[in-house]
C-alpha positions in Angstrom: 103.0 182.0 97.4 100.8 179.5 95.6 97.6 178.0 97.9 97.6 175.1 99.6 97.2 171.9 97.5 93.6 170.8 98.0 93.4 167.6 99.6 92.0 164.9 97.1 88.9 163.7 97.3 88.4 159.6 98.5 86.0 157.8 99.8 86.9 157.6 103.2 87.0 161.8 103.4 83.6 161.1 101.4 82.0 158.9 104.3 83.6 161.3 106.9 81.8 164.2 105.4 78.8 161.7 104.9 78.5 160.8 109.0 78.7 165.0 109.4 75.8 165.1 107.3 73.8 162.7 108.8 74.7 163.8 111.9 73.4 167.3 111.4 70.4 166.5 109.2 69.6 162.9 109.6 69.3 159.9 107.1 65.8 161.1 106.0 66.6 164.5 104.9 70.1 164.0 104.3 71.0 164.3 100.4 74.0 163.6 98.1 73.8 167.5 97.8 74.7 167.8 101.0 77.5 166.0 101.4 78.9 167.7 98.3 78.9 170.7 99.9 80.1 170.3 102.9 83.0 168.9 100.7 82.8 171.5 98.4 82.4 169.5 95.1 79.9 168.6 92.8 77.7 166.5 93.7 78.5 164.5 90.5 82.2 164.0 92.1 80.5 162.3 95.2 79.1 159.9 92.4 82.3 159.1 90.7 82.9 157.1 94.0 79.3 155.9 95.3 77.2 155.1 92.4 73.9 156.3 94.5 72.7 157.7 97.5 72.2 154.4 98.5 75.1 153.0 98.0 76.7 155.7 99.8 74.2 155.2 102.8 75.4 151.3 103.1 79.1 152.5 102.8 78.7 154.7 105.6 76.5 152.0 107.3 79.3 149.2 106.7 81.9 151.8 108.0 80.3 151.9 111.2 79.6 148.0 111.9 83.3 147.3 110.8 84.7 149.7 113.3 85.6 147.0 115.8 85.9 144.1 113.9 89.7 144.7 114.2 89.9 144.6 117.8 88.1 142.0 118.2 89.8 140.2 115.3 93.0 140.9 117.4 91.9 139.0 120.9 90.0 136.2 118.9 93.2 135.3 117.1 95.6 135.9 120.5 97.3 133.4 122.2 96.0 132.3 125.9 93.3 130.7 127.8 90.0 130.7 125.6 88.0 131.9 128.4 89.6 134.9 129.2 89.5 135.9 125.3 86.1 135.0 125.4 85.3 137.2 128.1 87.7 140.0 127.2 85.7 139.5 123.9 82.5 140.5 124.7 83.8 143.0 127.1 85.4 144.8 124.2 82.1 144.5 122.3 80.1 146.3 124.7 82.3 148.8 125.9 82.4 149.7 121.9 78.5 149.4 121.7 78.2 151.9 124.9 80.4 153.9 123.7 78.7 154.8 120.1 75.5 154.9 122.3 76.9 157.1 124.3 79.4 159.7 122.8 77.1 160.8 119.6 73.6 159.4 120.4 72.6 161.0 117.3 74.6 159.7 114.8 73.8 156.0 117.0 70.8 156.9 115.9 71.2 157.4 112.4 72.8 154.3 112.1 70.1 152.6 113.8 68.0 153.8 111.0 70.5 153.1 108.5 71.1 149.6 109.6 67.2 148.9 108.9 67.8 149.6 105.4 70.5 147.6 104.9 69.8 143.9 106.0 72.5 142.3 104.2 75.3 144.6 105.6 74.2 144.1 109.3 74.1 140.4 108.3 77.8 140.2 107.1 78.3 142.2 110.4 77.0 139.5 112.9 78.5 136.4 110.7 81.8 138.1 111.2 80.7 138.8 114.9 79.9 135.2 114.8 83.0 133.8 113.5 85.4 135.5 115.8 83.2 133.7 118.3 83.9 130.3 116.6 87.2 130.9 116.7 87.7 131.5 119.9 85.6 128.5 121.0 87.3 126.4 118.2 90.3 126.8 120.3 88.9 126.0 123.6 88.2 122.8 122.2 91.1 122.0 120.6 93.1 122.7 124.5 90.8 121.3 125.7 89.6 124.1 128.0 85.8 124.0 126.8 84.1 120.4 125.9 81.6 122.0 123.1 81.4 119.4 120.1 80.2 122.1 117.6 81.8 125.5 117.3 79.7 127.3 115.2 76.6 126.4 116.4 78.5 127.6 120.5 79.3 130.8 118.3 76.2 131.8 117.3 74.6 130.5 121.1 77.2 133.1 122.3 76.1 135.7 120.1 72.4 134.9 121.1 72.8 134.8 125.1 74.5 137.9 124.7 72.3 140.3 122.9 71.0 142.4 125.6 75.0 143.7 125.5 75.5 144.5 121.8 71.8 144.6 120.0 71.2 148.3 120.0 67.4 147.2 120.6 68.8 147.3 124.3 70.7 150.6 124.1 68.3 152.6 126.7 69.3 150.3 128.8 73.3 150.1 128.7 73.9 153.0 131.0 71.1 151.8 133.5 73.7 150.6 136.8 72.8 147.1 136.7 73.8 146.4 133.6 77.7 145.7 134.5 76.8 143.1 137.2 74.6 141.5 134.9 77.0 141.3 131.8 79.1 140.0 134.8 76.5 137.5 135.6 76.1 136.4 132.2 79.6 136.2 131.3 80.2 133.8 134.3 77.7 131.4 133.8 78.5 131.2 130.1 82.3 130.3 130.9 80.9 128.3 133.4 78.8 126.2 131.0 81.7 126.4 128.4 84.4 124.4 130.7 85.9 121.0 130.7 84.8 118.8 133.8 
């Protein structure tokens, strides 16, 4: 019986192996090398996809900030009141924050450290953030349900009011058990600011 086909190599089995990597070793002793082997390649076939070890380090990094732009994406563009997909939102955002936090604190880590590096990802990562804000707002507006002239600059006030729920600057603090009554808080008066009269 012949083996097994071996399953071909692509970049996203290259940025799984890559977040087992960093995981184990972290992003300062982590090497191409290593994520060769664990794929058992050369490390030259890792570069026929990511040009360098940097590049590979802001794929993986980019991986990780886009993991819930869909969802969010999703409830942003829904149909419905604009409050509630506002505050569903930034639910969704921070249960997705405290979860990463949460369920492989060392990889959260590494991608804390990772994120440092790479300005210009984490940048495109909040202006996305910020524009499914927008467009949420954009919509309370145009029904009406929120009397904000400008919705970009509401988008980014959004983002800003709301750091202390998705800046991982605040992570030791997510799990502390006043933090739901305050996002609750914060959420409340924010809608409350937001409204028609």
């Amino acid at each position: 019986m012949p083996p097994p086909p071996e399953t071909p190599l692509t970049p996203a089995r290259i940025l799984e192996a890559t977040e087992d990597v960093l995981r184990r070793y972290g992003p300062a002793k982590a090497t191409v090398v290593d994520v060769a082997r664990a794929l058992g390649v050369s490390h030259g076939s890792v570069y026929r996809h990511f040009r360098s070890k940097t590049a590979l380090r802001e794929a993986v990094t980019e991986r990780w900030l886009d993991q819930e732009h869909d969802s969010l994406s999703r409830i942003a563009r829904a149909k419905g009141p604009a409050a509630d997909r506002l505050e569903d939102w930034l639910l969704t955002l921070f249960a997705a924050k405290r979860r990463k936090a949460g369920v492989d604190p060392e990889l959260f880590a590494t991608y804390l450290a990772l994120a440092s590096e790479n300005s210009e990802i984490v940048a495109r990562h909040v202006e996305t953030m910020i524009g499914q804000l927008t467009t949420i707002v954009e919509s309370g507006i145009a029904s009406g349900e929120f009397t904000m002239r400008d919705a970009r600059v509401t988008g980014r006030a959004l983002w800003d009011a709301t750091a202390q729920f998705h800046d991982p600057v605040y992570a030791p603090r997510w799990t502390d058990p006043d933090m739901d009554p305050a996002f609750a808080a914060v959420c409340e008066l924010l809608l409350d600011g937001l409204r028609a009269r």
